[in-house]
LUMVOSE-715337 format. One line per field, with one value per residue (C-alpha): x, y, z. Coordinates in steps of 0.25 Angstrom, whole numbers. Layout:
<sites>
x c(X  ...);
y c(Y  ...);
z c(Z  ...);
</sites>
This chain:
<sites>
x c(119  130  144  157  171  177  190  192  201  202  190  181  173  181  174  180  189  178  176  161  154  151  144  159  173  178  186  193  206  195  204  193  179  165  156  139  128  113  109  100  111  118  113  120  129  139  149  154  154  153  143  136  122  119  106  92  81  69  61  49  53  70  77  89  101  114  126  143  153  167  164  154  138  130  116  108  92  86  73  62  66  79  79);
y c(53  60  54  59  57  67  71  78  92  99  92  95  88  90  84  83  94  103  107  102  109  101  103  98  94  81  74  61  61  59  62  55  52  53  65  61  71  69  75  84  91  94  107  116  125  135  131  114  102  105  95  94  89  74  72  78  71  77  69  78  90  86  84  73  80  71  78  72  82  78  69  61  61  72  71  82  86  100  103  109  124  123  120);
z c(98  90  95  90  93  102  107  119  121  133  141  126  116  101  91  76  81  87  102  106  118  128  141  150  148  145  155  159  149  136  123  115  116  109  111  111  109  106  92  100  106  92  85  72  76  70  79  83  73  57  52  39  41  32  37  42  45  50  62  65  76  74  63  64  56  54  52  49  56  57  70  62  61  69  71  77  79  74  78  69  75  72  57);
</sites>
């Protein structure tokens, strides 16, 4: 599970200053607060978190690649047809 700390803005996610899409808003008078999502969920994109990637390891039909964005560590799976 990648858990990073999260401020809330407006009933959004803002992570290391960058606004994450999310499926709802945030409610109850949260200021600050931790943001969870399984490294299956997480892909490359032009657009979200800057990462640099620190580690890839390769387990068969997935590969495990570790990243460091400014929130802290990232880990993500890439399947063979994405490579």
């Amino acid at each position: 599970m990648n858990v990073q700390p999260c401020e809330i803005k407006n009933g959004n996610a803002v992570i290391a200053g960058t606004k994450i899409a999310s499926a709802n808003k945030a409610g109850g008078g949260l200021t600050n607060t931790e943001s969870g999502v399984r490294p299956e969920f997480v892909s490359f994109a032009t657009k979200g978190l800057a990462a640099r990637v620190t580690k890839v390891s390769e387990t068969g039909r997935f590969s495990i690649v570790e990243a460091e964005c400014d929130a802290g560590k990232v880990k993500l799976l890439v399947g063979e047809d994405e490579k």
